[in-house]
VMD Tcl script that draws the C-alpha trace (Angstrom):
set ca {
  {5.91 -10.33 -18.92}
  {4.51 -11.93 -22.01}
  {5.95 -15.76 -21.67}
  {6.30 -15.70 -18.19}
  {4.83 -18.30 -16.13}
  {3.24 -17.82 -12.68}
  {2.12 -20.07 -10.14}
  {-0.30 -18.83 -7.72}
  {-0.95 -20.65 -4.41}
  {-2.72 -17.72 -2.08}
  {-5.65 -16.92 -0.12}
  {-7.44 -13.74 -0.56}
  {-4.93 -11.46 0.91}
  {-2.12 -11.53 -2.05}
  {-4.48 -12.28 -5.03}
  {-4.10 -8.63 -6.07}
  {-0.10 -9.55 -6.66}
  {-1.03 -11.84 -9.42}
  {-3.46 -9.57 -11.28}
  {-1.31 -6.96 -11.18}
  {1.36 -9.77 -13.24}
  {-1.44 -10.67 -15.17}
  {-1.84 -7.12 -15.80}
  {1.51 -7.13 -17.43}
  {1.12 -9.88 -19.51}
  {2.35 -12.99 -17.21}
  {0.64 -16.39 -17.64}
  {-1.03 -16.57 -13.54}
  {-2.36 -20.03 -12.80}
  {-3.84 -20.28 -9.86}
  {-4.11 -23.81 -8.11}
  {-6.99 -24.59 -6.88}
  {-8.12 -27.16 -4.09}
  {-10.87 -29.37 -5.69}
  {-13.30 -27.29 -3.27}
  {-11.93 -23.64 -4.81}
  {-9.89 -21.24 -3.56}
  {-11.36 -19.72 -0.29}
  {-12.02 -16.53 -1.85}
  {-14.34 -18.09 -4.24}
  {-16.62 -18.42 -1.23}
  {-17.06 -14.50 0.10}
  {-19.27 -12.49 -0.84}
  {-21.37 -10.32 -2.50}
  {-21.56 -12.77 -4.65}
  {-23.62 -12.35 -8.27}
  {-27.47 -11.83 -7.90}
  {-26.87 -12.48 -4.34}
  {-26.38 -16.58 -5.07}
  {-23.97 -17.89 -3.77}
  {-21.25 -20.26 -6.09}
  {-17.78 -20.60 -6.26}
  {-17.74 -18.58 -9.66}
  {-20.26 -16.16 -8.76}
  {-18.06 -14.05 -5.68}
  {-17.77 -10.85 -6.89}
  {-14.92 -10.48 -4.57}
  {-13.18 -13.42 -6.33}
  {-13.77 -11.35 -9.56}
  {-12.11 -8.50 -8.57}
  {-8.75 -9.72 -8.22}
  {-8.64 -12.61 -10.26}
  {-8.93 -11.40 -13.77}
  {-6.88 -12.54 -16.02}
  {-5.81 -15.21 -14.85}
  {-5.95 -19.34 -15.44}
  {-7.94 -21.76 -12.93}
  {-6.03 -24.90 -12.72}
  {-7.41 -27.54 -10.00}
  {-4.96 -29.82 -8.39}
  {-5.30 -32.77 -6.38}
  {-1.88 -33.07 -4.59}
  {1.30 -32.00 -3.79}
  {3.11 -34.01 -5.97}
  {1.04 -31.96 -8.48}
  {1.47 -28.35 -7.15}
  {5.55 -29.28 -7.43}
  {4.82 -30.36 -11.49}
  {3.50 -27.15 -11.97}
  {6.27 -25.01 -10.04}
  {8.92 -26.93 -11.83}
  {7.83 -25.98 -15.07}
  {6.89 -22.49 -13.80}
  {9.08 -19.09 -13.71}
  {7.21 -17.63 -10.29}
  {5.55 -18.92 -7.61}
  {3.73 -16.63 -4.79}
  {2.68 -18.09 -2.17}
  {1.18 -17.27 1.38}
  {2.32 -20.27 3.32}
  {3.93 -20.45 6.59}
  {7.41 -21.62 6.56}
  {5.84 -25.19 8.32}
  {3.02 -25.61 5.60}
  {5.70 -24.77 2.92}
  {7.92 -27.03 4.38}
  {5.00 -29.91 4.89}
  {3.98 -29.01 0.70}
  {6.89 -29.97 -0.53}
  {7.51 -26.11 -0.76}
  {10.36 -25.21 1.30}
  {13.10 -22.84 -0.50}
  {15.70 -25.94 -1.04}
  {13.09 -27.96 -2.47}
  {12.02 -25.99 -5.12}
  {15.18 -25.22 -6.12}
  {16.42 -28.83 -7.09}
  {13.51 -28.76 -8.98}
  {14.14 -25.60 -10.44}
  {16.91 -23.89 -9.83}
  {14.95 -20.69 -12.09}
  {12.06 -20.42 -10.23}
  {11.13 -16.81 -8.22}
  {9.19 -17.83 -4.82}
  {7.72 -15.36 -3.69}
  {6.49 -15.64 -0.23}
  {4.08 -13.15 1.45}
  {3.02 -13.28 5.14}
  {2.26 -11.32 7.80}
  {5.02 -11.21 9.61}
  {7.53 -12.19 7.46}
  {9.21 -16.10 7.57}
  {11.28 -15.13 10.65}
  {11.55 -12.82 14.02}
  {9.34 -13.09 17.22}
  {6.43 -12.67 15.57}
  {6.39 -14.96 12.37}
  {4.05 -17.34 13.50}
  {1.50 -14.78 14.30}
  {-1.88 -13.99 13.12}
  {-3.20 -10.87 11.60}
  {-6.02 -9.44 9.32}
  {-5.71 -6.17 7.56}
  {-6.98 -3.91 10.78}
  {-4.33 -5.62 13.04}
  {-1.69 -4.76 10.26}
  {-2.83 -1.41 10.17}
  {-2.92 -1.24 13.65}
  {0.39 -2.21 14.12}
  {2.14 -0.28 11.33}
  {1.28 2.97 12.46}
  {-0.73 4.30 10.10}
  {-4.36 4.06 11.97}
  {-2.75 6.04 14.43}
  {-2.52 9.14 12.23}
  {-5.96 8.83 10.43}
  {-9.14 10.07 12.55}
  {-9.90 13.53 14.20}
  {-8.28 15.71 15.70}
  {-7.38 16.25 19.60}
  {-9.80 18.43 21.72}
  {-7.85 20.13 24.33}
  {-4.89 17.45 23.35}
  {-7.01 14.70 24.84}
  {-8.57 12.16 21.89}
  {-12.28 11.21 23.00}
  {-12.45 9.52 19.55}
  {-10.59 6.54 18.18}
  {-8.37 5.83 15.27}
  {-9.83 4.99 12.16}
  {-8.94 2.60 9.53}
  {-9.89 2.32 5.57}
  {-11.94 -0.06 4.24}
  {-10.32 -2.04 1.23}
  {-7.69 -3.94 2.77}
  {-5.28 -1.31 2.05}
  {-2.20 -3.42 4.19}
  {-2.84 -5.98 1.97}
  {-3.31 -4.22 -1.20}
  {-0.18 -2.28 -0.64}
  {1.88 -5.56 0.20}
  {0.77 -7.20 -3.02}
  {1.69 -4.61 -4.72}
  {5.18 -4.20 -2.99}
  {5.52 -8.02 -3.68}
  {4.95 -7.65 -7.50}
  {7.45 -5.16 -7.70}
  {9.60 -7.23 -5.71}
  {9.01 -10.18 -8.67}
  {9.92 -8.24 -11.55}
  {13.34 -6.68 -9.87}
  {14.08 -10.65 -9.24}
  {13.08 -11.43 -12.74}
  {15.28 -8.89 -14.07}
  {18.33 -10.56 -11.46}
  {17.79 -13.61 -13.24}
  {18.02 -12.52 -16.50}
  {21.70 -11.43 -15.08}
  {22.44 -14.58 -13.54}
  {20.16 -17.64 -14.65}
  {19.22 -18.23 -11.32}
  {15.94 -17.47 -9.54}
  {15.58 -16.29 -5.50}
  {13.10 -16.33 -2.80}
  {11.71 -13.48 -1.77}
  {9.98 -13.04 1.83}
  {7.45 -10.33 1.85}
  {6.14 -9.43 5.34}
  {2.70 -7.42 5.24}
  {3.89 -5.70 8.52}
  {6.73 -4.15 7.00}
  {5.19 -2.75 4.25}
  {2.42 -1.36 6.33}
  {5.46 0.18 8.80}
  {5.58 2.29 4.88}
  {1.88 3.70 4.84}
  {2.99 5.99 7.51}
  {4.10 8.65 4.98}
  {6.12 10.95 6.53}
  {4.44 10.38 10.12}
  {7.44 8.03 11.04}
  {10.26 10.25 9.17}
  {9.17 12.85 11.09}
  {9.49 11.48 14.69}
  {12.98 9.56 13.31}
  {14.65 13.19 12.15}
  {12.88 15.30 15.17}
  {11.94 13.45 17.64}
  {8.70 14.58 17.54}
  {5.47 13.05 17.22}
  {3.10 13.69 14.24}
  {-0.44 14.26 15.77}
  {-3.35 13.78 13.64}
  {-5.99 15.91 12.52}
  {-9.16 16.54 10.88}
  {-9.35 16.41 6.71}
  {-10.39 19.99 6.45}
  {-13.66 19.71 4.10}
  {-16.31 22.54 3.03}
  {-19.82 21.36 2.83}
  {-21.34 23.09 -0.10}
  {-25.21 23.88 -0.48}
  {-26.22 20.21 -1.59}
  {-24.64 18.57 1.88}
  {-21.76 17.47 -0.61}
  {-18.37 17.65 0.99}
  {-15.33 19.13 -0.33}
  {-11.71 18.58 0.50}
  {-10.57 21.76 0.74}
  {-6.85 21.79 1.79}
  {-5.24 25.21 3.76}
  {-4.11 27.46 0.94}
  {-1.40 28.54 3.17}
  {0.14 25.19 2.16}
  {0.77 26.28 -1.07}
  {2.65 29.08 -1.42}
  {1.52 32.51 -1.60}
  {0.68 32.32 -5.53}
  {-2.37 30.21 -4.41}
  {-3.52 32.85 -1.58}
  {-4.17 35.40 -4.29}
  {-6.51 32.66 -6.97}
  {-8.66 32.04 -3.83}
  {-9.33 36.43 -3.06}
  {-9.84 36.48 -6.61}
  {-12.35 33.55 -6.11}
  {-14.01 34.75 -2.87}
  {-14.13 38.64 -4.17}
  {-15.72 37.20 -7.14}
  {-18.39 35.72 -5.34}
  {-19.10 39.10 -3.05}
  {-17.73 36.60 0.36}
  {-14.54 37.47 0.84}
  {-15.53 40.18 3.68}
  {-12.49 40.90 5.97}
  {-10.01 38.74 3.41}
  {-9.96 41.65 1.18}
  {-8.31 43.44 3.71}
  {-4.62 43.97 2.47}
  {-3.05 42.75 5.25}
  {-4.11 39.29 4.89}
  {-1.57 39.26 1.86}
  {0.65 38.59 4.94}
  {1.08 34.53 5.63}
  {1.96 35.81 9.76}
  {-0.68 37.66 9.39}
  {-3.31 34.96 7.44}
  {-2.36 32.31 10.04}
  {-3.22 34.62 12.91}
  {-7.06 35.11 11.36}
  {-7.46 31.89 9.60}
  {-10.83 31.89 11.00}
  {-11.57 34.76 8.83}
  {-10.00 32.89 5.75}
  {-12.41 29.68 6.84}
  {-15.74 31.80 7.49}
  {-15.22 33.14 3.98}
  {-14.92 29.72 2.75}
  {-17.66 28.70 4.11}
  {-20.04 31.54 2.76}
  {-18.69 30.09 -0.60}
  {-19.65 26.95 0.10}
  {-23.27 27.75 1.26}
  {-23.81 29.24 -2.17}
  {-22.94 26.52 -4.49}
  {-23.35 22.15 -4.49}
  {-20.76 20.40 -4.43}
  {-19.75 19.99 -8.12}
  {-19.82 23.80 -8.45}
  {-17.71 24.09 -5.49}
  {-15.09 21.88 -6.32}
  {-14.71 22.99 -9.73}
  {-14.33 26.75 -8.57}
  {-11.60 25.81 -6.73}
  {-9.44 24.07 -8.93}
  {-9.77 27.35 -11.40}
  {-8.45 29.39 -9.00}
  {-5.56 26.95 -9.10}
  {-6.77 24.86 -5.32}
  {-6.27 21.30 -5.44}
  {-10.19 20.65 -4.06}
  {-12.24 17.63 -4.70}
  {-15.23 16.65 -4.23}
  {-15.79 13.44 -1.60}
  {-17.60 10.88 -3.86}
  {-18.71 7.34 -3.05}
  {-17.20 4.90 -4.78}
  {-19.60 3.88 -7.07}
  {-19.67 7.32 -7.85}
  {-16.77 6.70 -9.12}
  {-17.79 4.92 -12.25}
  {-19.63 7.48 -13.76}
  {-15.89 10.35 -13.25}
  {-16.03 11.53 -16.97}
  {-11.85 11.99 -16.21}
  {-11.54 8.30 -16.06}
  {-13.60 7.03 -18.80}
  {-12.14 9.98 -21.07}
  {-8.75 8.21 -20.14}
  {-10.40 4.82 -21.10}
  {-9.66 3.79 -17.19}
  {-12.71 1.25 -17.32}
  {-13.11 -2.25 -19.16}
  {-15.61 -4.73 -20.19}
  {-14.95 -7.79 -20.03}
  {-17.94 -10.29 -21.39}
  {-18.62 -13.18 -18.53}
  {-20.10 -15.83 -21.08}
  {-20.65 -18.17 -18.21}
  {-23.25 -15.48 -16.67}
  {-24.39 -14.14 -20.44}
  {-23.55 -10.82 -18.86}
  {-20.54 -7.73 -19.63}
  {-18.61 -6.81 -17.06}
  {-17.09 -3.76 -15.70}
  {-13.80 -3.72 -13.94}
  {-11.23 -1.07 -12.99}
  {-8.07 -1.12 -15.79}
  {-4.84 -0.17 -15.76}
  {-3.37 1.23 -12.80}
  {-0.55 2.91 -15.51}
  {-0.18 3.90 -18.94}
  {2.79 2.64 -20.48}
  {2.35 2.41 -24.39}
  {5.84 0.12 -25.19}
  {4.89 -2.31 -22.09}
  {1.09 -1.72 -21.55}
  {-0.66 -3.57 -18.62}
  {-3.98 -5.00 -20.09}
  {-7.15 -7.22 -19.38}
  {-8.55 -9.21 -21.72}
  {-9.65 -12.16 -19.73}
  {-11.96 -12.44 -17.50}
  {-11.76 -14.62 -13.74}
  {-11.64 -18.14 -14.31}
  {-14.20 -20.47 -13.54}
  {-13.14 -23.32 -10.59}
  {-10.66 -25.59 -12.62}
  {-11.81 -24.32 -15.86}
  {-8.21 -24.18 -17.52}
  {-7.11 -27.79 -15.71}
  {-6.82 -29.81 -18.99}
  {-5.30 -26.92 -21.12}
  {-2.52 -25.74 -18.81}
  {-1.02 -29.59 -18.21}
  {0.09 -30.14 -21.94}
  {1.25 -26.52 -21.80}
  {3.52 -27.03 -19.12}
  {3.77 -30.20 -17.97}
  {4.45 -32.27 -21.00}
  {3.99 -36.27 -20.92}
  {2.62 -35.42 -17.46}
  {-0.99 -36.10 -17.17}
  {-3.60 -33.16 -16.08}
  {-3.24 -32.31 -12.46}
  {-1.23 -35.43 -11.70}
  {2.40 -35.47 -11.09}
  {4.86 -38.74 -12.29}
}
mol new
graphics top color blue
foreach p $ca { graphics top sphere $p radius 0.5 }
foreach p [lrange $ca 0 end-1] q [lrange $ca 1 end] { graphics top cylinder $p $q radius 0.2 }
display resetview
C-alpha cells in the first residue's frame, strides 16, 4: 500500500484497522482533537504515569502511524480530500453534522474509500444502539458456546467471554480487508465507495461452525469443556480427543502411553476399535492422566506432539514473549521510543509475504507530532491544520 493515503478518525475500537494498513505500507494519519485521541488516555500507561503519549494501550495499536492534530472540520475535510481512505467510527448523525456524510465527501473526492465501522451498522432497528465488546459478543453468539459444559443438561455456570476485545479486533480486521478489495475496485473504475462495517455482523462470524450447524440440522451446538491434562508442575495442557483424528493418531498415543509403562487397559487390543474406544474413553483419559502426573508441563506437551497430537501447553501471555518458535520466525520487533530513551517490543507481522511484506518501522506517534509535516504533504498552499 506504499503511496496510499489514510485518514483515520476512530476511537479505540477500530484503531487495529489502521495498523494493520500501516502494516502494509499505507501512510495512516490519525486526526487528533487538540486534547488526543481518547485512547491516548487508558491505561496502563508507561511507569504507571499517566500522559497522552505514555498509554501503553495507545501503543499497541497505533504503530506506525502519523499524529496529525486538527482544529476543525473544515480541516478534517482538507485532509480527506487529499486522502485515498478514510475510516471512521461515526454515527451516520455525527458524520452527517462533520461534514462527513457519504455525498459530501464525494464532491470532494470522488476517489476517496470511507470506510465506516459501527456497531450496528449505519442502518436497521438497531443502528443507533450502544455496545462494547462483551455486548457484541453477547449478541453474536459466540459467548454462548465458550464456558463449561452442562451437568445433567442444566448450566449452573455462565458463558464466558475473552479478554482482548476480540469483536472488535476481528471487525477491524474484516474492515481492512474490506479497504483493500475497494482499493483494488478503484483501480478498475477510478472511483472510490463507502463501505459500512457493522461489528455485530462480523461477530454473528466468530461462531465457527456453531451457527452452520443449527442452519443445516437444526440442531443446537452445546458447549463444552476444553479438555486439558494437568501435568506434574500444575501446568495445563490442551489435550484434544485423539478419536478426532483419525485412527493413525490412536496408535502414536499407545506407542506414547506403553512407552511410559501407563497405558494399563489401553493396551488391550480391542481398544484399536473407535466403537469400542468411545465406549471406555474413561480408560483412554485415566491413562492420560497417569502421563500427565509424571511429567511438567513442557515435557508433556512436547511428548504429545511426537506422537503426532496437536497438544499445547496453556501459557500466559507474557509467556508468550519468551516462545523460542516465534522469535526463531523473527515474530517480535523493536522499535526505539526516543521520546522515552527506551526500545520497545511489539508483536510483528501477523503474515509473511516476501513480494508484499507487512512491516513496522515506526513507532506510535506522539499527540500532533507529525501536524506541520503532513500539511505540505498533502494539503499544498493550505496552511497546517487549517482548511481555506
Amino acid at each position: 500500500l506504499a503511496g496510499v493515503r489514510v485518514v483515520e478518525l476512530t476511537d479505540e475500537s477500530a484503531e487495529y484497522c489502521g495498523r494493520l494498513l500501516a502494516g502494509l505500507g499505507a501512510d495512516v494519519v490519525k486526526a487528533e482533537p487538540p486534547d488526543g485521541a481518547p485512547s491516548r488516555h487508558v491505561g496502563p500507561f508507561l511507569d504507571d504515569v499517566p500522559g497522552p503519549d505514555r498509554s501503553l494501550a495507545f501503543w499497541a495499536d497505533n504503530v506506525g502511524k502519523r499524529s496529525v492534530t486538527v482544529a476543525d472540520d473544515e480541516s478534517l475535510g482538507a485532509l480527506c480530500a487529499a486522502a485515498d481512505v478514510l475510516v471512521h467510527t461515526l454515527r451516520p448523525h455525527e458524520a452527517a453534522a462533520r461534514g462527513l456524510a457519504p455525498g459530501a465527501l464525494e464532491a470532494k473526492n470522488d476517489r476517496l474509500v470511507v470506510c465506516a465501522l459501527t456497531p450496528f451498522g449505519q442502518d436497521g432497528p438497531w443502528a443507533d444502539w450502544q455496545a462494547d465488546d462483551l455486548v457484541l459478543m453477547a449478541l453474536g453468539g459466540s459467548m454462548a458456546a465458550c464456558g463449561y459444559a452442562p451437568v445433567d443438561g442444566q448450566y449452573d455456570t455462565p458463558p464466558l467471554a475473552c479478554q482482548g476485545d476480540q469483536a472488535w479486533r476481528t471487525a477491524s480486521t474484516y474492515a481492512a480487508i474490506a479497504v483493500l478489495g475497494a482499493l483494488l475496485w478503484r483501480d478498475e473504475s477510478g472511483r472510490g465507495q463507502f463501505i459500512d462495517v457493522s461489528a455485530h455482523e462480523c461477530s454473528a462470524s466468530m461462531t465457527e461452525w456453531h451457527l452452520m450447524t443449527y442452519l443445516c440440522s437444526g440442531q443446537v451446538f452445546k458447549r463444552g469443556p476444553h479438555p486439558t491434562l494437568t501435568a506434574a508442575d500444575g501446568r495445563q495442557v490442551a489435550a484434544l480427543n485423539p478419536d478426532f483424528l483419525g485412527p493413525h493418531v490412536f496408535a502414536g498415543m499407545l506407542d506414547m502411553l506403553e512407552a511410559d509403562g501407563v497405558a494399563g487397559p489401553v493396551s488391550d487390543p480391542a481398544f484399536a476399535d473407535p466403537g469400542h474406544r468411545a465406549a471406555h474413553y474413561g480408560d483412554v483419559w485415566r491413562a492420560l492422566k497417569r502421563l500427565a502426573e509424571k511429567h511438567d508441563g513442557e515435557e508433556l506437551y512436547r511428548l504429545g506432539q511426537k506422537a503426532g497430537l496437536p497438544w499445547g501447553v496453556i501459557r500466559a501471555p507474557e509467556e508468550v514473549l519468551d516462545d523460542a518458535h516465534l522469535r526463531a520466525r523473527g515474530h517480535f520487533v523493536e522499535l526505539e521510543h526516543d521520546d522515552v530513551g527506551r526500545t520497545v517490543t511489539y508483536p510483528g507481522a501477523p503474515f509473511l509475504a516476501p513480494a508484499s511484506p507487512w512491516v513496522m518501522e515506526r513507532r506510535p506517534p506522539r499527540l500532533g507530532e507529525h501536524t506541520d509535516e503532513v500539511w505540505p504533504e498533502w494539503c499544498i498552499g493550505v496552511p497546517a491544520g487549517r482548511s481555506q
